[in-house]
Residue, then its C-alpha position, 0 to 999 in steps of 0.5 A: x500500500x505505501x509503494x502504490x500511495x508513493x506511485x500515485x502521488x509521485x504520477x500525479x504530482x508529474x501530471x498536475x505540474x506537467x499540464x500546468x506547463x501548458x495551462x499557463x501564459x508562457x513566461x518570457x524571461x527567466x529574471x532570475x537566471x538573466x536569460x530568455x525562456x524556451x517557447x513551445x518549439x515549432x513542429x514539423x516533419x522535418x522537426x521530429x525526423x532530426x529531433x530538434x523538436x524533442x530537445x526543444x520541447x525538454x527546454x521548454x519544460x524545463x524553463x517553463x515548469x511551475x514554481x521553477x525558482x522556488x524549486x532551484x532554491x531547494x534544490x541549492x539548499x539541499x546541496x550546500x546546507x544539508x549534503x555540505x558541497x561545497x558549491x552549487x551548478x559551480x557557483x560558491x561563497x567565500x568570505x562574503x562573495x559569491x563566486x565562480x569556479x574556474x580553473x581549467x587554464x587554457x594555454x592555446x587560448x592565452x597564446x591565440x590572445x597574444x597573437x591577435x594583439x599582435x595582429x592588430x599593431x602589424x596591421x594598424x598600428x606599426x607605422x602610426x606614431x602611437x604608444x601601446x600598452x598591454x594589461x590584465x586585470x585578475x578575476x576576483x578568484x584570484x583574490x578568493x579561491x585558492x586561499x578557502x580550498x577551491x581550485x584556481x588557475x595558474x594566474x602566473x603561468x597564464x600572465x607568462x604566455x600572454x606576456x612574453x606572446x605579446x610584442x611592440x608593447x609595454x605590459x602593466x601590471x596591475x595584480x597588485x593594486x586589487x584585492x579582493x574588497x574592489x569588486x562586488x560581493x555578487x558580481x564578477x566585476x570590481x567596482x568604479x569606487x575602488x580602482x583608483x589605485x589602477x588608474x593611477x598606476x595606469x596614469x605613471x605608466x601611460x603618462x596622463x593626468x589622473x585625478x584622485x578620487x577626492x576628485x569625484x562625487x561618488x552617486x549611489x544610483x540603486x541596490x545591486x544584485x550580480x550575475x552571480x546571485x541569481x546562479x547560486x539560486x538561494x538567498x544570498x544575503x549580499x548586498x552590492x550597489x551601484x555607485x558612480x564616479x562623477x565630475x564636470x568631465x564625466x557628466x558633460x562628456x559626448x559619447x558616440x555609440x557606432x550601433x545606435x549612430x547615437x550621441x549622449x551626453x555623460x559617460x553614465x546611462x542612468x536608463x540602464x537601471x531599469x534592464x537586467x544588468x544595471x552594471x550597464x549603467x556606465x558607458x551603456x554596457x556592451x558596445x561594439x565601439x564608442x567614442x567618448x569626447x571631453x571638450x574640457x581637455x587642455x590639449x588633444x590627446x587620444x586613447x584607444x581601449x581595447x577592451x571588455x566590460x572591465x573597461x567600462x567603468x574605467x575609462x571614465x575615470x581616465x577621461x580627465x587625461x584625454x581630450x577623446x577615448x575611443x573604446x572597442x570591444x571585439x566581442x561585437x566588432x571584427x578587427x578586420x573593420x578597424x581600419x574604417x573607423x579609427x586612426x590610430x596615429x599620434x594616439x595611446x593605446x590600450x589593450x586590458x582584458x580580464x583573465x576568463x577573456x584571456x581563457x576564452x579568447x575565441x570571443x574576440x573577432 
């Protein structure tokens, strides 16, 4: 009797939440993991015989299960308080931050990252009068995993191969101006706030006027929740905000957005606070290329960022240097279209990316 009452309760607790995918509205987004829902696939013949109809009706019923949040939340409890594993889909906690596993070092990646600095300076930079630099900027596992027991990459060994792969530039190190309270608890990346010290030894380096931080009106703009957050799948506790840095160069700034054929004005789009991500408030988030513009600039001076989202809090803060900064992120843009809109003559260049990009190099076009 009690092995036919678990059948049955089990049978219909599979048909009720299996029926309810269908009776209710489909939902759109899945807020909490930042990403859109499946729909219910399009069937076809052609469909079903090479079945990608079935492996989009599985994600369909997985994204659109009832409750589907409440049921990830137990789910994390389980494996972290009850079975004490020490993360949760690879994501953990440690001394106050949530964080990601990675530490699986991809040498051809760094060395493919090498390469394709170096393919950009023989092709538009060699014969232009311009200065370049190079820099990396650790992801906070550097500061957090190692030290409390979790697996981390060899940081030395991947700074190794990009560094002596890289030619014709001036590599910045930066590794020992972080720590691990400049970035959000909840979040990969550091906060504006606290890079001053990445900005002045950029500015020793580079040879551009820094300000202080002093300098700055620091404006919380709202409460922030990372990306990291909604992954652990389980009340965090954490808090993060967003805070800007301003000044009368940040907010009178021109900023030309090449996707948009756009120009703003101020380096922060306060819009931003109302999407998914509000980290995209500085400098409207991913871009493929912008042009900021400081009119206030006692001489003309340019600097060209090659850069990830890392870059979009910081060159703000480089702005008082410059009279225009021109950012690119290959993610979005081919090196092959540089040539249509940058000149590169008489200019500063930057090239910084963070580690997990320097992994995964087959991002940048």
């Amino acid at each position: 009797m009690k092995k036919i009452i678990s059948i049955i309760c089990f049978a219909l607790f599979i048909f009720t939440f299996g029926i309810a995918c269908f009776v209710k509205e489909p939902v759109q987004m899945l807020v909490s993991e930042r990403r859109k829902a499946a729909q219910f696939p399009e069937f076809s013949a052609e469909a079903v015989i090479d079945k990608s109809f079935f492996s989009g009706f599985e994600d369909f019923l997985a994204d659109q299960f009832p409750l589907r949040d409440t049921f990830r939340s137990i789910k994390a409890a389980i494996q972290l308080k009850i079975l004490n594993q020490s993360d949760n889909n690879g994501i953990y906690t440690a001394e106050g931050h949530i964080s990601e596993l990675d530490y699986t070092l991809n040498e051809t990646s760094v060395e493919n990252a090498a390469k394709k600095l170096n393919d950009i300076y023989g092709k538009y930079i060699e014969s232009k009068d311009a200065k370049c630099y190079f820099s990396v900027v650790p992801d906070k596992n550097y500061y957090l995993a190692e030290k409390n027991g979790y697996p981390a990459l060899d940081y030395g060994r991947m700074v190794e191969i990009y560094t002596s792969g890289v030619e014709n530039m001036e590599y910045i190190d930066i590794f020992d101006c972080l720590t691990l309270d400049n970035y959000y608890k909840t979040d990969s990346h550091w906060k504006q706030q606290e890079i001053g010290a990445v900005v002045e030894k950029l500015s020793q380096k580079m040879g551009f006027e820094a300000k202080p931080s002093e300098y700055y009106t620091a404006e919380k703009l709202a409460d922030f929740e990372g990306v990291y957050a909604p992954r652990l799948a389980m009340g965090s506790g954490f808090k993060d905000e967003i805070i800007t840095m301003n000044s009368p160069v940040t907010n009178g700034a021109k900023v030309w957005n090449l996707e948009t054929n756009k120009v703003t004005q101020g380096v922060y789009d306060k819009s931003r606070l109302e999407s998914g991500d509000k980290y995209d408030v500085y400098l409207q988030g991913a871009a493929a290329l912008l042009t900021v513009e400081n009119s206030a600039a006692t001489e003309k001076k340019e600097l060209v960022i090659f850069r990830d989202s890392f870059g979009s809090s910081l060159a703000p803060l480089m702005l008082d240097g410059y009279s225009k900064i021109t950012l690119v992120d290959l993610r979005y843009i081919s090196s092959q279209m540089l040539g249509q809109f940058i000149d590169f003559s008489g200019c500063d260049v930057l090239f910084i990316y963070n580690t997990q990009i320097l992994n995964q190099s087959s991002l940048l076009k």
